[in-house]
C-alpha positions in Angstrom: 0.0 0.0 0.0 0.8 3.6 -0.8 2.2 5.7 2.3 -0.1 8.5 2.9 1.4 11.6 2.5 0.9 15.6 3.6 -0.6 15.8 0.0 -3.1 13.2 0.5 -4.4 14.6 4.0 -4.7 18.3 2.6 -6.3 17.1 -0.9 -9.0 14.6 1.8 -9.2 17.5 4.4 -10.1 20.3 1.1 -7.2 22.6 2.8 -3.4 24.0 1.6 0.0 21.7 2.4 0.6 24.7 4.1 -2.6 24.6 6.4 -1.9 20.8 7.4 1.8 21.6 8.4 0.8 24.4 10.1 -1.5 21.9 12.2 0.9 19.3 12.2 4.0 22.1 13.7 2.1 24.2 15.6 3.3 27.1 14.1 0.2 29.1 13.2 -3.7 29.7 14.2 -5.9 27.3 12.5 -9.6 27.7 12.5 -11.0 25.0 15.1 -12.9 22.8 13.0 -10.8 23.0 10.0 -7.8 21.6 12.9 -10.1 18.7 13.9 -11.4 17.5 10.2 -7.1 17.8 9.8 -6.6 15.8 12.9 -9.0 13.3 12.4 -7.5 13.0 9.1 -4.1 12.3 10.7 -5.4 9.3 12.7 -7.8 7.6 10.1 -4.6 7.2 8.0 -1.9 6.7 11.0 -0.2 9.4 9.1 3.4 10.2 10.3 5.5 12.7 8.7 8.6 12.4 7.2 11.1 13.4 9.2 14.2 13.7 6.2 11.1 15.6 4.0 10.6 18.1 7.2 14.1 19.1 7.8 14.6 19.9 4.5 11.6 22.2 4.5 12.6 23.8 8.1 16.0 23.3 7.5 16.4 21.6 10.7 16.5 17.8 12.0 15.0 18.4 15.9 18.6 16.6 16.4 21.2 17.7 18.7 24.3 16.0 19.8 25.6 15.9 23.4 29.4 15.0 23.4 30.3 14.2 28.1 33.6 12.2 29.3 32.3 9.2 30.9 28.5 8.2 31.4 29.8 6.2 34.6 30.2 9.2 36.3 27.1 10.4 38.7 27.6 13.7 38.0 27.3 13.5 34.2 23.4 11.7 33.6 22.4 14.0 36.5 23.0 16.8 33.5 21.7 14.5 31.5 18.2 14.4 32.9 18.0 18.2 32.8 19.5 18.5 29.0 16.5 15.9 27.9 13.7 17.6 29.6 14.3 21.2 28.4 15.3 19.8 25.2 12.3 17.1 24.7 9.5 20.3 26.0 11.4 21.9 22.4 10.4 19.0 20.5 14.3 17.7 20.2 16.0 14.2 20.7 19.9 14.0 20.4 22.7 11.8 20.0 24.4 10.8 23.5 28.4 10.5 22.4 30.3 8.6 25.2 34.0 9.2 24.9 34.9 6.8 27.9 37.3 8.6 29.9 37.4 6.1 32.8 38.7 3.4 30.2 41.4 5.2 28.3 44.1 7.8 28.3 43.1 11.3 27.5 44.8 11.6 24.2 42.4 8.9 22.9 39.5 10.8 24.9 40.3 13.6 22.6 40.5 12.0 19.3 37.2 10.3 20.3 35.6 13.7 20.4 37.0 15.3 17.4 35.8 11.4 15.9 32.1 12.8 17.4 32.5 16.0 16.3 32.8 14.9 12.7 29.9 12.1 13.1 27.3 14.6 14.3 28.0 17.2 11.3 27.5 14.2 9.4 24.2 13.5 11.0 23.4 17.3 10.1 22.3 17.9 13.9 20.8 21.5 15.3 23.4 21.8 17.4 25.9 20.5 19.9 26.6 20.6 23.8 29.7 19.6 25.2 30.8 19.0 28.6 33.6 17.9 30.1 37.0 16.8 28.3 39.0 19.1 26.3 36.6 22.0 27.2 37.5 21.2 30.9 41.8 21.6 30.4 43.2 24.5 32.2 45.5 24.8 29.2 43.9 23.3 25.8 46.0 23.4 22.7 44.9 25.8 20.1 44.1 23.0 17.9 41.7 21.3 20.1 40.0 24.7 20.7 39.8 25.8 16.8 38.3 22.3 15.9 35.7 22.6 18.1 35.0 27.0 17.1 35.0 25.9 13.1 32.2 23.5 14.7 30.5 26.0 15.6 30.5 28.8 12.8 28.2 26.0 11.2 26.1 25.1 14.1 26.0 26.5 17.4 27.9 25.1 20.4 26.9 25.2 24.0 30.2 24.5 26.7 29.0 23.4 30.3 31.5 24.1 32.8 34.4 25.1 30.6 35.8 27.1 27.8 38.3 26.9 25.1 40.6 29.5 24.0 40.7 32.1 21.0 36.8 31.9 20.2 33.8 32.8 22.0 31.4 30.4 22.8 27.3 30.5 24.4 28.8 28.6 28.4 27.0 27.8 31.2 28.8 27.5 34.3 28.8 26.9 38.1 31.0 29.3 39.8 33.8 26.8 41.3 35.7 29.0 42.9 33.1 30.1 44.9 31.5 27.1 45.7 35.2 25.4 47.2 35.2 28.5 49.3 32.2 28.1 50.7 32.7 24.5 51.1 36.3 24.8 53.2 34.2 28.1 55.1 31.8 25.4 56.1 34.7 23.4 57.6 36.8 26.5 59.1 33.1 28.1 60.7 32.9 24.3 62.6 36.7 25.1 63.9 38.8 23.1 61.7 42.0 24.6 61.1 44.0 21.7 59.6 42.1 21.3 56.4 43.8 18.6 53.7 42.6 19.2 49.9 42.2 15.7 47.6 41.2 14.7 44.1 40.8 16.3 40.9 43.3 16.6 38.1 45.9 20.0 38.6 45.5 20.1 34.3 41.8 20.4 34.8 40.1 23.7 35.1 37.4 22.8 37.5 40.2 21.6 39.7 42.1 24.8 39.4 39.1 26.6 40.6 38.3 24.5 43.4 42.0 24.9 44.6 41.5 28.7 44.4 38.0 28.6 46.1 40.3 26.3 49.1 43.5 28.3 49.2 41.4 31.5 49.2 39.0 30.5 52.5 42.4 29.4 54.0 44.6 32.7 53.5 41.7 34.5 54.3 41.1 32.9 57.5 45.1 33.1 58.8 45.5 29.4 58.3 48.2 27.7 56.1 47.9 25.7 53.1 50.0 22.5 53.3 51.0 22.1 49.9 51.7 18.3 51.0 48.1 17.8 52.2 47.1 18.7 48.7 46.8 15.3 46.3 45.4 15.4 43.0 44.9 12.6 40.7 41.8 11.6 40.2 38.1 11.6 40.4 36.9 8.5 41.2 36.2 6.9 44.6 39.5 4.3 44.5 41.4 7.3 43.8 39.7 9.2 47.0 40.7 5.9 48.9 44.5 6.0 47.9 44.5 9.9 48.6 43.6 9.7 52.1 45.7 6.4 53.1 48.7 9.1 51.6 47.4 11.8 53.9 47.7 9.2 57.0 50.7 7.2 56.2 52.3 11.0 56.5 53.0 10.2 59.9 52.8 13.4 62.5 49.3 15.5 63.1 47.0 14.7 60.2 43.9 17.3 59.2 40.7 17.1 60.9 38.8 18.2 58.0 39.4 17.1 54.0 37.9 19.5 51.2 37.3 16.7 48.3 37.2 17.6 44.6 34.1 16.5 44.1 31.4 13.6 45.9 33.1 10.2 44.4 36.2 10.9 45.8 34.9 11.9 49.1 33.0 8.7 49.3 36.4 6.9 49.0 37.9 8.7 51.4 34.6 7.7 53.8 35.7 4.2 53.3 39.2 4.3 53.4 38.9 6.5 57.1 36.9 3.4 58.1 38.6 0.6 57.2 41.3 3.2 59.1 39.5 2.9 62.5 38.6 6.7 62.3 35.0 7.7 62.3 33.0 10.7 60.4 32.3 13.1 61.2 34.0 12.7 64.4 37.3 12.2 64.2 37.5 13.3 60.3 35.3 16.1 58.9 34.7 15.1 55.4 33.1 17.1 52.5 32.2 16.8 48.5 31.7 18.5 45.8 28.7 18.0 43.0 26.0 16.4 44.9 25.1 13.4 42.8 22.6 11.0 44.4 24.7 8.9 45.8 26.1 11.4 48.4 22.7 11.5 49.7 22.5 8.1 50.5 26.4 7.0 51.9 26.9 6.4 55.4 27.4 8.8 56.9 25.3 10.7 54.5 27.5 13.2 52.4 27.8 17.1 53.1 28.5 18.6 49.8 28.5 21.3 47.3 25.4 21.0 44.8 26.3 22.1 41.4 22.8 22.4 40.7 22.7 19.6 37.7 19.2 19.7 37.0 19.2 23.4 36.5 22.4 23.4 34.4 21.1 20.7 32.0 17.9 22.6 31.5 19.9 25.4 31.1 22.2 24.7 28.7 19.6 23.4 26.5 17.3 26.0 26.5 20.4 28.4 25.3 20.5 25.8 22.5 17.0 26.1 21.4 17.5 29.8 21.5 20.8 29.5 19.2 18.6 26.8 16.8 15.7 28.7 16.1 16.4 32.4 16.7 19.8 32.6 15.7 20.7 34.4 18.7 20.7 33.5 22.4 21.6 35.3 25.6 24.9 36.8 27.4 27.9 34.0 25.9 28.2 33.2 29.6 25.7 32.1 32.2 26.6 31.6 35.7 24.7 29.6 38.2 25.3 30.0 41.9 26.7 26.4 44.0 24.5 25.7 47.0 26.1 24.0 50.3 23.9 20.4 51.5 24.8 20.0 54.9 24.5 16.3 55.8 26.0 14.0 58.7 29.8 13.7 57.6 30.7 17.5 58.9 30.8 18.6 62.6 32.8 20.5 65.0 36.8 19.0 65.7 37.3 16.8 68.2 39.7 18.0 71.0 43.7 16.8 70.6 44.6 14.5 73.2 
């Protein structure tokens, strides 16, 4: 049988192509009964439009690709879920590109996104958001950077969380800096004055900040920064282990509070102070950074920074549709505030013996 077509429902329905697409897109007034006779139409003949025939016509594919580091992570579908709502109310659905970070080097992380990049201009998608990656390097070569800004003089590009040098891009940020001074003002407001820092990557912009945010509550408050309570390294909650077994094989006093790069390795260093013999929050004050469910439901349950993931999702997106169908969106940057969760794995120091 013959697949119905637009033609066929406006020729049945006595109305223009143009009326029936206007009913079908929602993109104009149609008298009432003239949109129910269309309708009605529609689901006599289980008639479905062709998507390749409407993007041609709109010059759009209601496609966009979403190019993150590691899908294992907590942090990342947390984004996720807010990209896909925003972006599914705008009548979109994307391509997820997984580079796989946990299971590789970041060279081959990188040549997997510029792989991505290519396949989604293939794909003739809306537009792109990236997070995460090369986006997130404190120092990104310029050739990174200028594959990703000719990417975007042919569709528009939407950076969570980072940037990329010599071009300007839409962003949408968290202010990090702020947010790991707020966390380690938590910490020094309790009475902690021997605060150690672990986790993240010193190449990595997000850790940069969160070392600023630290080092700035510290100097602030008259207390030192021990540059050999400060261990970088990684993200995940075996490296948060390693990081504080470090911290005690030291030897001497050890810190009564530990500012964590973000929630995974903060749960790791939960387990390794147990397995330790030293309890949280009493004899170890210990604090995260992202709030991904999980920190919500350790024991004890984990006080933390909340990046707001949800909202940045949304966010992002919504800047995208703007980009895709106007042409134009808002400022190039957008920054959301952190908010502090306090939980049951901060309180007050113990006394020294």
């Amino acid at each position: 049988m013959k697949p119905v077509t637009v033609y066929d429902i406006a020729r049945e329905a006595n109305v223009s192509v143009a009326t029936v697409s206007r009913v079908l897109n929602n993109t104009a007034p149609v008298k009432a009964s003239t949109r129910e006779r269309i309708l009605n139409l529609i689901q006599k003949h289980q008639f479905q439009p062709n998507a390749l025939a409407r993007s041609l016509i709109k010059k759009e594919t209601g496609m966009i690709g979403i190019i993150l580091p590691d899908i294992t992570n907590p942090f990342f579908p947390e984004v996720l879920a807010g990209l896909e709502q925003e972006a599914r109310s705008n009548g979109y659905t994307f391509f997820l590109c997984d580079t796989g970070s946990s299971n590789q080097d970041h060279n081959v992380q990188y040549q997997r996104e510029s792989e991505y990049l290519n396949i989604l201009m293939e794909k003739q998608v809306d537009g792109i958001i990236m997070l995460g990656g090369r986006i997130d390097l404190d120092k990104c070569s310029r050739e990174m950077a200028k594959e990703v800004a000719e990417v975007n003089k042919r569709v528009p590009v939407v950076l969570i969380n980072g940037n990329l040098p010599g071009a300007k891009f839409h962003r949408v940020i968290v202010d990090e800096v702020s947010g790991a001074k707020q966390a380690t003002e938590h910490l020094i407001g309790l009475g902690h004055k021997d605060i150690a820092f672990i986790g993240g990557y010193k190449q990595m912009s997000n850790t940069v900040k969160r070392l600023e945010g630290y080092s700035l509550a510290m100097e602030q408050a008259g207390l030192p920064v021990r540059e050999d309570w400060i261990i970088t390294g990684g993200f995940s909650v075996d490296a948060g282990k390693a990081f504080l077994n470090a911290l005690l094989a030291m030897g001497g006093p050890r810190p009564t509070a530990i500012v964590c790069a973000n929630d995974l390795s903060a749960i790791g260093a939960i387990k390794a102070a147990a397995k330790a013999g030293l309890r949280v929050p009493e004899d170890l004050s210990i604090i995260g950074y992202d709030d991904i469910p999980l920190a919500a439901n350790v024991i004890p349950e984990l006080t933390t920074m909340s990046l707001k993931c949800l909202e940045l999702g949304r966010t992002a997106a919504s800047i995208l549709h703007l980009l895709i169908s106007r042409g134009e969106g808002t400022e190039l940057l957008t920054t959301l505030q952190p908010e502090l969760v306090i939980r049951e794995s901060t309180a007050p120091p113990r006394a020294r013996d």
